[in-house]
mmCIF file of the N, C-alpha and C atoms, coordinates in Angstrom:
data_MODEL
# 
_entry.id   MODEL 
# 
loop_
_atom_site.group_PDB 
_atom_site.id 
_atom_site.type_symbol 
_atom_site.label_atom_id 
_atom_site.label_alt_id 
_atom_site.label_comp_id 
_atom_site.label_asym_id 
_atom_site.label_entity_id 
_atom_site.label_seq_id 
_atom_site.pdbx_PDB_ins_code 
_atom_site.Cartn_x 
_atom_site.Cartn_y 
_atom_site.Cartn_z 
_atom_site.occupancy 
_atom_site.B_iso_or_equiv 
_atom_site.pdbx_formal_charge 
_atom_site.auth_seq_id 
_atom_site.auth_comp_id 
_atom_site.auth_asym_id 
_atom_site.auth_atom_id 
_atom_site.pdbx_PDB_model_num 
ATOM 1   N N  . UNK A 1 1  ? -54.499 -53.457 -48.629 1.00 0.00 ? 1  UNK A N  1 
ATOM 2   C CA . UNK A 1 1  ? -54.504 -54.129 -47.347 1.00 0.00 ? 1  UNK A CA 1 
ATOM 3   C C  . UNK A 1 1  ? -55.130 -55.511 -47.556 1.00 0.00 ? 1  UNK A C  1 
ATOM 4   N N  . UNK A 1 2  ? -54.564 -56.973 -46.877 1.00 0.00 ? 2  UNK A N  1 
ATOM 5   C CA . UNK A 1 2  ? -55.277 -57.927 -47.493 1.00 0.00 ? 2  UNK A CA 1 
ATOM 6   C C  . UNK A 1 2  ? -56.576 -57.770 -46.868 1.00 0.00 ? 2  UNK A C  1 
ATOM 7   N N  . UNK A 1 3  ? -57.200 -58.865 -47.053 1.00 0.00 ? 3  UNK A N  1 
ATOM 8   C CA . UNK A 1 3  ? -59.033 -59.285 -46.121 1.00 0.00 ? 3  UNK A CA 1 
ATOM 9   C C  . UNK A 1 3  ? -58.796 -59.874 -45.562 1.00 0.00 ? 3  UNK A C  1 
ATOM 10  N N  . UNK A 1 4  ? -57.693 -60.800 -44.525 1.00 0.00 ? 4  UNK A N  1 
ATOM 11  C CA . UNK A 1 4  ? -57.981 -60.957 -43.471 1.00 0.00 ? 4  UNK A CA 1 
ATOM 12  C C  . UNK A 1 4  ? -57.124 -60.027 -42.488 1.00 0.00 ? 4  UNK A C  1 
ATOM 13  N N  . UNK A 1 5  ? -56.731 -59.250 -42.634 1.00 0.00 ? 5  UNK A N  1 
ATOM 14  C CA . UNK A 1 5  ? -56.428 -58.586 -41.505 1.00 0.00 ? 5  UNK A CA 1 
ATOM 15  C C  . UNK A 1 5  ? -56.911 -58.250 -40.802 1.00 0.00 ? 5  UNK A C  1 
ATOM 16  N N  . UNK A 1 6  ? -56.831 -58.262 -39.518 1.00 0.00 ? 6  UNK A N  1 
ATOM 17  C CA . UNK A 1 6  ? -57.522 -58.213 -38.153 1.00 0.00 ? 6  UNK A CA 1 
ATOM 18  C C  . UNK A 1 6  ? -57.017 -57.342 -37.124 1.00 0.00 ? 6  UNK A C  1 
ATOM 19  N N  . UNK A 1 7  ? -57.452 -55.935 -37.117 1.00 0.00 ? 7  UNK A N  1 
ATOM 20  C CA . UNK A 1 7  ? -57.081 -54.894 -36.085 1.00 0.00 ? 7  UNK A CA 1 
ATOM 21  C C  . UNK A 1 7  ? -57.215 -55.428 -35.033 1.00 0.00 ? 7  UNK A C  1 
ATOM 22  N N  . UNK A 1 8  ? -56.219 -55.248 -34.071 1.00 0.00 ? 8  UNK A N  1 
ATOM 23  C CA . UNK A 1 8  ? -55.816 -55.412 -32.715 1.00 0.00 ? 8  UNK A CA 1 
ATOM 24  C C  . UNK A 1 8  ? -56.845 -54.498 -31.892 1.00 0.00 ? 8  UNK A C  1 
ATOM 25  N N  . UNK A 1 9  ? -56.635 -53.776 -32.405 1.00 0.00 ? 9  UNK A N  1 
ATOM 26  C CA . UNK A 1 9  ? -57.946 -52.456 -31.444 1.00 0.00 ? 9  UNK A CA 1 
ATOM 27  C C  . UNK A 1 9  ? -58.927 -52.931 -31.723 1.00 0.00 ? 9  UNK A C  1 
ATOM 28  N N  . UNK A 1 10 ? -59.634 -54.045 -32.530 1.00 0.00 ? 10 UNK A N  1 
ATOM 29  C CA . UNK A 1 10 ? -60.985 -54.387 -32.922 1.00 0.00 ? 10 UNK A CA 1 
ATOM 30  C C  . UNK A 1 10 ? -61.863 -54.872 -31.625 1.00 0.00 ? 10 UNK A C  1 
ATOM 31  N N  . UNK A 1 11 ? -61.209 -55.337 -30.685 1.00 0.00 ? 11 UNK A N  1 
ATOM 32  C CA . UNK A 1 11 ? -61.495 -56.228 -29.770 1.00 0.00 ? 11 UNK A CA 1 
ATOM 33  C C  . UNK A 1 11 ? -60.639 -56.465 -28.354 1.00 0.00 ? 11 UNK A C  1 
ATOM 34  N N  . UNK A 1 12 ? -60.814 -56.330 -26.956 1.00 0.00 ? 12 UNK A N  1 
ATOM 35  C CA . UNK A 1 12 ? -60.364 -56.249 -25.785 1.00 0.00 ? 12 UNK A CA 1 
ATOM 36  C C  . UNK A 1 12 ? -58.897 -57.449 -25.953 1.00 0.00 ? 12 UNK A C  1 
ATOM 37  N N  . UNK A 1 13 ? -59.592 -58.761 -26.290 1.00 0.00 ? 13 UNK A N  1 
ATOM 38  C CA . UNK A 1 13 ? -58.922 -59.939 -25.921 1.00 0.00 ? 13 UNK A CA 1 
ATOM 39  C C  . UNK A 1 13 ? -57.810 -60.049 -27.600 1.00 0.00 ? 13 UNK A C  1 
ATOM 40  N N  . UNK A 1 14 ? -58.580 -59.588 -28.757 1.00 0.00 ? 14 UNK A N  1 
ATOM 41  C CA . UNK A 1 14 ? -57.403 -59.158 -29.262 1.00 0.00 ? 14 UNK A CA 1 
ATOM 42  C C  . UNK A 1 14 ? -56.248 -58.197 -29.450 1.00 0.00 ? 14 UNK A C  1 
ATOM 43  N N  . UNK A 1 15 ? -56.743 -57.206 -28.491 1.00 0.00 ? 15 UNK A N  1 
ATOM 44  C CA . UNK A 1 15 ? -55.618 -56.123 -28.532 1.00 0.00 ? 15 UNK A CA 1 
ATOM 45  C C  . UNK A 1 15 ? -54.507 -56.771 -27.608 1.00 0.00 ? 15 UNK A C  1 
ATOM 46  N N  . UNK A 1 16 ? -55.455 -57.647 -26.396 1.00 0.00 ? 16 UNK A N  1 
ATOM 47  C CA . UNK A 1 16 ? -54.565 -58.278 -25.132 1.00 0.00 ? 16 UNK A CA 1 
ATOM 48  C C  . UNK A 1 16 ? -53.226 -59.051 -26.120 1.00 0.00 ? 16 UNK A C  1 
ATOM 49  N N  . UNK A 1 17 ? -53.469 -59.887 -26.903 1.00 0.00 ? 17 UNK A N  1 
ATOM 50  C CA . UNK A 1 17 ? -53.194 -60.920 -27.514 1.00 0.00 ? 17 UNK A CA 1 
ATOM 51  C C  . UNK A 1 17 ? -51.609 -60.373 -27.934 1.00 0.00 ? 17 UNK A C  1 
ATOM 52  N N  . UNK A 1 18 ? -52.275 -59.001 -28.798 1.00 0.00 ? 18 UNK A N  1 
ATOM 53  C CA . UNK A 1 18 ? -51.529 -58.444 -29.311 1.00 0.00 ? 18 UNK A CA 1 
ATOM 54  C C  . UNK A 1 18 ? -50.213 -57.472 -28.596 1.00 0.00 ? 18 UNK A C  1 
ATOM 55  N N  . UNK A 1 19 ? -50.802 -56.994 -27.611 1.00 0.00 ? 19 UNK A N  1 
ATOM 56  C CA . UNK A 1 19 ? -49.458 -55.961 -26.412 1.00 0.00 ? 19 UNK A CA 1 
ATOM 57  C C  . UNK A 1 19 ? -49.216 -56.896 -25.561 1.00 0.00 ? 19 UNK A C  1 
ATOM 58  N N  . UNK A 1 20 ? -49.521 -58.300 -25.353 1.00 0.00 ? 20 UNK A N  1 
ATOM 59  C CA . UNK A 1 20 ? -48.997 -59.074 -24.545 1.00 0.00 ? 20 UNK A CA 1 
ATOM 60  C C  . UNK A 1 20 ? -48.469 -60.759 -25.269 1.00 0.00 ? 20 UNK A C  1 
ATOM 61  N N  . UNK A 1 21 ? -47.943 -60.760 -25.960 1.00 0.00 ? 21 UNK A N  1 
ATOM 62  C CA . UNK A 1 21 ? -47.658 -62.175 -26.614 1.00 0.00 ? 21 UNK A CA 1 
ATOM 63  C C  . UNK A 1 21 ? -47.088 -62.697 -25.531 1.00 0.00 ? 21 UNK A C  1 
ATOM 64  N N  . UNK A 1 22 ? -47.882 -64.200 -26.141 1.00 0.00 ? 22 UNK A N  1 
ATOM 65  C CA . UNK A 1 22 ? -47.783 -65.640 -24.870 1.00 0.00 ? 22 UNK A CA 1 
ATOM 66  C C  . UNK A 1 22 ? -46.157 -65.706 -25.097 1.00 0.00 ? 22 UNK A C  1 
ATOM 67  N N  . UNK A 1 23 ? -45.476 -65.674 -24.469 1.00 0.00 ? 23 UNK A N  1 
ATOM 68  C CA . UNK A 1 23 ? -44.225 -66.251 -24.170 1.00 0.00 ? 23 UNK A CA 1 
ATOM 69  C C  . UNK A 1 23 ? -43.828 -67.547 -23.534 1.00 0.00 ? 23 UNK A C  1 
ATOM 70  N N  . UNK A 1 24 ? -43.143 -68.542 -24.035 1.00 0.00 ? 24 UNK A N  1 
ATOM 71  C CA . UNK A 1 24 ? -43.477 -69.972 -23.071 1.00 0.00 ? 24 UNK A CA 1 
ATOM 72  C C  . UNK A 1 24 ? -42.700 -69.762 -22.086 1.00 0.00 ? 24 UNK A C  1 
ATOM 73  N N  . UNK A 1 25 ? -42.900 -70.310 -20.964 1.00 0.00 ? 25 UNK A N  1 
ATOM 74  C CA . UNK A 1 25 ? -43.139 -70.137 -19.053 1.00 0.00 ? 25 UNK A CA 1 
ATOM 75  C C  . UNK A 1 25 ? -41.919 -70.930 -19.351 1.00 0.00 ? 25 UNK A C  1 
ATOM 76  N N  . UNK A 1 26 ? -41.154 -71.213 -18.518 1.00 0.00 ? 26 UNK A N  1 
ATOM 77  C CA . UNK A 1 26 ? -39.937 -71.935 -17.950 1.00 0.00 ? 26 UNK A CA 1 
ATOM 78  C C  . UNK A 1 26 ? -40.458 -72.717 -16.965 1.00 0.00 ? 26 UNK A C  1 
ATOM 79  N N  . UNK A 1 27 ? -40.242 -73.809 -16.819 1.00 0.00 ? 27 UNK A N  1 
ATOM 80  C CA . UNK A 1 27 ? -40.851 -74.704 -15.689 1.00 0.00 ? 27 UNK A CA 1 
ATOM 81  C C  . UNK A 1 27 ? -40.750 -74.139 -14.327 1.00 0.00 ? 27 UNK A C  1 
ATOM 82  N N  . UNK A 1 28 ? -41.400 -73.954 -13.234 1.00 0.00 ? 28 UNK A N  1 
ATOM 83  C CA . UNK A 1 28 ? -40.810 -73.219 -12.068 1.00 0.00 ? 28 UNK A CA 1 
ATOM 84  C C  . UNK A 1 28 ? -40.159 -74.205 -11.572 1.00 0.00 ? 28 UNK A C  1 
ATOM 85  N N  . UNK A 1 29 ? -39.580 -73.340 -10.769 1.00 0.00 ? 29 UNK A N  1 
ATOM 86  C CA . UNK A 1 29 ? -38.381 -73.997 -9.733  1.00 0.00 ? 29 UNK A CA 1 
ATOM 87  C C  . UNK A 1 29 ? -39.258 -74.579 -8.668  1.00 0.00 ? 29 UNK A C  1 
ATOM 88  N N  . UNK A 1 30 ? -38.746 -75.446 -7.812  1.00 0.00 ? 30 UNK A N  1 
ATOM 89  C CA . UNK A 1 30 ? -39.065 -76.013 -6.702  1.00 0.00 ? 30 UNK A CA 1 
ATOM 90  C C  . UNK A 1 30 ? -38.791 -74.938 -5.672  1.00 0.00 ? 30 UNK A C  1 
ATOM 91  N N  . UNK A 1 31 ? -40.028 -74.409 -4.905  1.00 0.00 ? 31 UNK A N  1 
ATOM 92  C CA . UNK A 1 31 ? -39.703 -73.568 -3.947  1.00 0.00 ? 31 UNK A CA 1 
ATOM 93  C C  . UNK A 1 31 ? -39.027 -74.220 -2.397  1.00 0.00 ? 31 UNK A C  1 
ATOM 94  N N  . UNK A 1 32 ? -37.896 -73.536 -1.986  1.00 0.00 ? 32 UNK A N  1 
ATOM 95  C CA . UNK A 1 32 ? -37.303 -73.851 -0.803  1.00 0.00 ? 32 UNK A CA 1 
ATOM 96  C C  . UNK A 1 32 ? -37.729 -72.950 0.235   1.00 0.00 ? 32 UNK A C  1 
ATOM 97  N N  . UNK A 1 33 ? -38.254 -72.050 -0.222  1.00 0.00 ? 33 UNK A N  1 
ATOM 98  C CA . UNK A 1 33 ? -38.763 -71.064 0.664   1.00 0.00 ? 33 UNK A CA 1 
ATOM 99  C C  . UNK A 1 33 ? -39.308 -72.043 2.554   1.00 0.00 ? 33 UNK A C  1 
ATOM 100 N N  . UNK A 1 34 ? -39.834 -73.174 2.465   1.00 0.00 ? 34 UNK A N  1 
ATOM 101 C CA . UNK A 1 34 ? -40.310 -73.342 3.689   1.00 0.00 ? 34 UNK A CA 1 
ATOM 102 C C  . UNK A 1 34 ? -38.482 -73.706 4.541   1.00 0.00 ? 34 UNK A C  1 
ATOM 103 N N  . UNK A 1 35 ? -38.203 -74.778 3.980   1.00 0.00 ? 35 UNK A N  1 
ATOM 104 C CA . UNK A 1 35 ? -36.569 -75.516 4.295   1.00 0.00 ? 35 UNK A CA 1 
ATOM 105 C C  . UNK A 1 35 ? -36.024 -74.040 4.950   1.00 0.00 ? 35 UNK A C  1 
ATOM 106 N N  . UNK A 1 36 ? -35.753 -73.665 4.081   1.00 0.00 ? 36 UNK A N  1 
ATOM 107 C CA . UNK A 1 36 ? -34.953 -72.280 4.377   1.00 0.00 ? 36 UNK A CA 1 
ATOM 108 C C  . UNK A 1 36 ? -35.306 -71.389 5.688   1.00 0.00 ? 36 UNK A C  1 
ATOM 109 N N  . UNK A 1 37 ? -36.886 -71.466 6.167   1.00 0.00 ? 37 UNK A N  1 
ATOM 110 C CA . UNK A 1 37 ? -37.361 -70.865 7.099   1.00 0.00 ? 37 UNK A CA 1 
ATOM 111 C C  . UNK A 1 37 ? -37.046 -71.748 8.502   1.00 0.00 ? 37 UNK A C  1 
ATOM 112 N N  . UNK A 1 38 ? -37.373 -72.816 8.198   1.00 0.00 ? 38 UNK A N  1 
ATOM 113 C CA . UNK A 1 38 ? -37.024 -74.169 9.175   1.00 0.00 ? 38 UNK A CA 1 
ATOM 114 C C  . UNK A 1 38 ? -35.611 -73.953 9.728   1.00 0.00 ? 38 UNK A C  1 
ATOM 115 N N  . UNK A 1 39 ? -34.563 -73.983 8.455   1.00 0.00 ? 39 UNK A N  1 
ATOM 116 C CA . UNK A 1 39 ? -33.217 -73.767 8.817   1.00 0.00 ? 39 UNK A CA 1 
ATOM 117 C C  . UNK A 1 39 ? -32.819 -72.560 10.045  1.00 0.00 ? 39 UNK A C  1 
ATOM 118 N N  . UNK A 1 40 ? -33.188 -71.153 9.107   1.00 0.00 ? 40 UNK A N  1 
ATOM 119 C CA . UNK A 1 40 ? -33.083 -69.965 10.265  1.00 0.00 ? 40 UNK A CA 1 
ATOM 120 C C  . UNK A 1 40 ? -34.292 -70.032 11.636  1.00 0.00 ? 40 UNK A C  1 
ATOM 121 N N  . UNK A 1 41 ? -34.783 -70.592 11.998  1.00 0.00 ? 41 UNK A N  1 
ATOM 122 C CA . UNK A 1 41 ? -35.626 -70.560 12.985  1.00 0.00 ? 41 UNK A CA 1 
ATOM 123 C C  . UNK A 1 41 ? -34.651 -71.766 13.791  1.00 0.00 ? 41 UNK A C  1 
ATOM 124 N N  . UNK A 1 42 ? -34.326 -72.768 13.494  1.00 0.00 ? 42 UNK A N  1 
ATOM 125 C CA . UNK A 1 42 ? -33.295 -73.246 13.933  1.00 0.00 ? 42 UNK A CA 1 
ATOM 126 C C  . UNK A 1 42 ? -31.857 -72.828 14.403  1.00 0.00 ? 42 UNK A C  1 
ATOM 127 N N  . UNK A 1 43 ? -31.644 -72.148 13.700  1.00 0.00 ? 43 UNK A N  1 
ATOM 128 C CA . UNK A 1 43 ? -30.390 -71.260 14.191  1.00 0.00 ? 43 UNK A CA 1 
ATOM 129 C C  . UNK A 1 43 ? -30.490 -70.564 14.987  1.00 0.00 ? 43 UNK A C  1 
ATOM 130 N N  . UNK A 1 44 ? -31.675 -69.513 15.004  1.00 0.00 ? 44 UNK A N  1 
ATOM 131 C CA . UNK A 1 44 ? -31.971 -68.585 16.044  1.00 0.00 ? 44 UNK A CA 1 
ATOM 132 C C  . UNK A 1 44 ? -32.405 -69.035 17.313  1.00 0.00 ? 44 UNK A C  1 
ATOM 133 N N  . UNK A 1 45 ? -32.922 -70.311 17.493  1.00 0.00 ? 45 UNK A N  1 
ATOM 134 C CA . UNK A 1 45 ? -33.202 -71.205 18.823  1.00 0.00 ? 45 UNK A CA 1 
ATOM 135 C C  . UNK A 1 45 ? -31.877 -71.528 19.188  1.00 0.00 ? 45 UNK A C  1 
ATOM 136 N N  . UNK A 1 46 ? -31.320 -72.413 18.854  1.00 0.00 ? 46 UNK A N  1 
ATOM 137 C CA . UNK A 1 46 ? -30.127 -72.443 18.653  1.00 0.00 ? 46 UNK A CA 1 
ATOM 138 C C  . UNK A 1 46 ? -29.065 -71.638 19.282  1.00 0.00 ? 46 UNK A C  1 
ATOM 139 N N  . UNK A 1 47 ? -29.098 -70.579 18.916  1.00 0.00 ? 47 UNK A N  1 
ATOM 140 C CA . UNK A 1 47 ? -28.520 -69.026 19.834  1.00 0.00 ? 47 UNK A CA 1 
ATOM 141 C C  . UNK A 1 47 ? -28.883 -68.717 20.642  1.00 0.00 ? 47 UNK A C  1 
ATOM 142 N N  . UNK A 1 48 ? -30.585 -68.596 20.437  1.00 0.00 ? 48 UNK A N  1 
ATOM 143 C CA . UNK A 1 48 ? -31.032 -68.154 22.421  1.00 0.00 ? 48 UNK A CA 1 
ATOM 144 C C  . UNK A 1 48 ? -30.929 -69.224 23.014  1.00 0.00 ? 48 UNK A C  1 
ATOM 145 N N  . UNK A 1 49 ? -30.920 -70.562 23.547  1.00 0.00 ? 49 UNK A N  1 
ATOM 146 C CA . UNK A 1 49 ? -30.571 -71.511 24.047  1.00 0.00 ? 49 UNK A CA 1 
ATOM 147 C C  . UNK A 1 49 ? -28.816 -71.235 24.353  1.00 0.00 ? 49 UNK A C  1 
ATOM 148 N N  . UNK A 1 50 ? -28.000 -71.304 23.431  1.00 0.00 ? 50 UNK A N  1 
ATOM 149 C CA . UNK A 1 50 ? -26.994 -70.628 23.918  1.00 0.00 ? 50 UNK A CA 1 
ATOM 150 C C  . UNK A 1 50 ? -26.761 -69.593 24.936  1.00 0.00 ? 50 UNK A C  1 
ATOM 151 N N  . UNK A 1 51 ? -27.246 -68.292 24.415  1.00 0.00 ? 51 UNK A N  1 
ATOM 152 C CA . UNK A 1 51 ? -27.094 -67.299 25.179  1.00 0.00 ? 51 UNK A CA 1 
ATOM 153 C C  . UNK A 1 51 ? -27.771 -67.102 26.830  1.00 0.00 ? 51 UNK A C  1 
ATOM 154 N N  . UNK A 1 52 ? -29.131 -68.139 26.542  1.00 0.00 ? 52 UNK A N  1 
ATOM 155 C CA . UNK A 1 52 ? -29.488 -68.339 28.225  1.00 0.00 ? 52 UNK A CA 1 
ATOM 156 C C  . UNK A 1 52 ? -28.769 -69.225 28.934  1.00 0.00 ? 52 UNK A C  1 
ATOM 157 N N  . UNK A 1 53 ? -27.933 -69.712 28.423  1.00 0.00 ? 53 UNK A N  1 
ATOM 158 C CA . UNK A 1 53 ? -26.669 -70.892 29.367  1.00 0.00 ? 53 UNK A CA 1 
ATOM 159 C C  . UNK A 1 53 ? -26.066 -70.624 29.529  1.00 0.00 ? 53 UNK A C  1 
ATOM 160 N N  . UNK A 1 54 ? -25.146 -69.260 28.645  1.00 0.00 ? 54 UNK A N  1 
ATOM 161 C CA . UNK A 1 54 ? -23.876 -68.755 28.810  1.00 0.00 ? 54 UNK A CA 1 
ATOM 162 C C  . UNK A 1 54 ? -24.292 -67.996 30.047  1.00 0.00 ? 54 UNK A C  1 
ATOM 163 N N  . UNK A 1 55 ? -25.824 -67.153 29.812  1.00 0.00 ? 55 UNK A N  1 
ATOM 164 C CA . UNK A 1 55 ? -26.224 -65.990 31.377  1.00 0.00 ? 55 UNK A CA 1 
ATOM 165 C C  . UNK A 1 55 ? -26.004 -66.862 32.607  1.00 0.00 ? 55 UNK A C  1 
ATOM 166 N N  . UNK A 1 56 ? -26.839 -67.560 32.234  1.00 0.00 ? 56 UNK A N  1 
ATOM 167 C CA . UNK A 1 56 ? -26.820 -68.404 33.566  1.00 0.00 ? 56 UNK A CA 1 
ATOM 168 C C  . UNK A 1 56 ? -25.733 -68.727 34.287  1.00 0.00 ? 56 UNK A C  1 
ATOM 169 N N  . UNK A 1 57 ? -24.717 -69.720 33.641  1.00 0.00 ? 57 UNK A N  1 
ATOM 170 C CA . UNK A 1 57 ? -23.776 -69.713 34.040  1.00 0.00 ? 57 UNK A CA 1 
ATOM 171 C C  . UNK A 1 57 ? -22.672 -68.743 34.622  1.00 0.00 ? 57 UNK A C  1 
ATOM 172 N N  . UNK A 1 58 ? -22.969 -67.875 33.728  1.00 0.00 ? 58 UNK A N  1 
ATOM 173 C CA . UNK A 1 58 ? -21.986 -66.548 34.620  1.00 0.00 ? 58 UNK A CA 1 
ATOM 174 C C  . UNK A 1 58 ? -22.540 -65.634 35.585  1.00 0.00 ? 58 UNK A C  1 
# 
Protein backbone atom coordinates (compact mmCIF):
# COMPACT_ATOMS: atom_id res chain seq x y z
CA UNK A 1 0.00 0.00 0.00
CA UNK A 2 1.80 3.35 -0.77
CA UNK A 3 2.40 6.10 2.38
CA UNK A 4 0.37 8.48 1.31
CA UNK A 5 -2.74 6.99 1.19
CA UNK A 6 -5.39 8.51 2.97
CA UNK A 7 -8.56 6.54 4.24
CA UNK A 8 -11.71 8.23 3.56
CA UNK A 9 -13.18 6.86 6.85
CA UNK A 10 -10.14 8.58 8.58
CA UNK A 11 -12.01 11.74 8.96
CA UNK A 12 -15.83 13.32 8.70
CA UNK A 13 -14.84 16.02 5.97
CA UNK A 14 -12.76 13.41 4.24
CA UNK A 15 -15.13 10.72 3.92
CA UNK A 16 -17.63 13.86 2.82
CA UNK A 17 -15.06 14.64 0.11
CA UNK A 18 -14.99 11.28 -0.81
CA UNK A 19 -19.13 9.99 -1.17
CA UNK A 20 -19.74 13.38 -2.41
CA UNK A 21 -17.27 14.71 -5.20
CA UNK A 22 -17.45 18.49 -6.06
CA UNK A 23 -19.04 18.42 -9.37
CA UNK A 24 -18.87 21.89 -11.25
CA UNK A 25 -22.39 23.82 -10.83
CA UNK A 26 -23.77 25.03 -14.20
CA UNK A 27 -24.39 28.67 -13.98
CA UNK A 28 -28.08 29.08 -12.75
CA UNK A 29 -30.64 30.20 -14.78
CA UNK A 30 -32.28 33.50 -14.34
CA UNK A 31 -35.34 32.87 -12.29
CA UNK A 32 -38.77 33.96 -13.96
CA UNK A 33 -40.57 32.65 -11.29
CA UNK A 34 -41.81 36.38 -10.17
CA UNK A 35 -42.81 37.55 -14.26
CA UNK A 36 -44.63 34.43 -14.47
CA UNK A 37 -46.68 35.11 -11.23
CA UNK A 38 -47.37 38.79 -12.38
CA UNK A 39 -48.51 37.31 -15.74
CA UNK A 40 -51.22 34.73 -14.13
CA UNK A 41 -52.47 37.15 -11.53
CA UNK A 42 -53.09 39.27 -14.47
CA UNK A 43 -55.05 36.96 -16.30
CA UNK A 44 -57.10 35.96 -13.49
CA UNK A 45 -58.11 39.79 -12.83
CA UNK A 46 -58.55 39.97 -16.11
CA UNK A 47 -61.39 37.21 -16.04
CA UNK A 48 -63.09 38.32 -12.93
CA UNK A 49 -63.40 41.80 -14.30
CA UNK A 50 -64.84 40.08 -17.23
CA UNK A 51 -67.13 37.87 -15.63
CA UNK A 52 -68.56 40.78 -13.26
CA UNK A 53 -69.56 42.75 -16.56
CA UNK A 54 -70.83 39.97 -18.38
CA UNK A 55 -73.27 39.42 -14.71
CA UNK A 56 -74.06 42.63 -14.66
CA UNK A 57 -75.02 43.19 -17.81
CA UNK A 58 -77.31 40.32 -18.12
Amino acid sequence: MPENFTDPSGNTAAFRAFANPAEPEAPAAPSRTPLLVAVAVAVVAVVLVAVVVWLALS
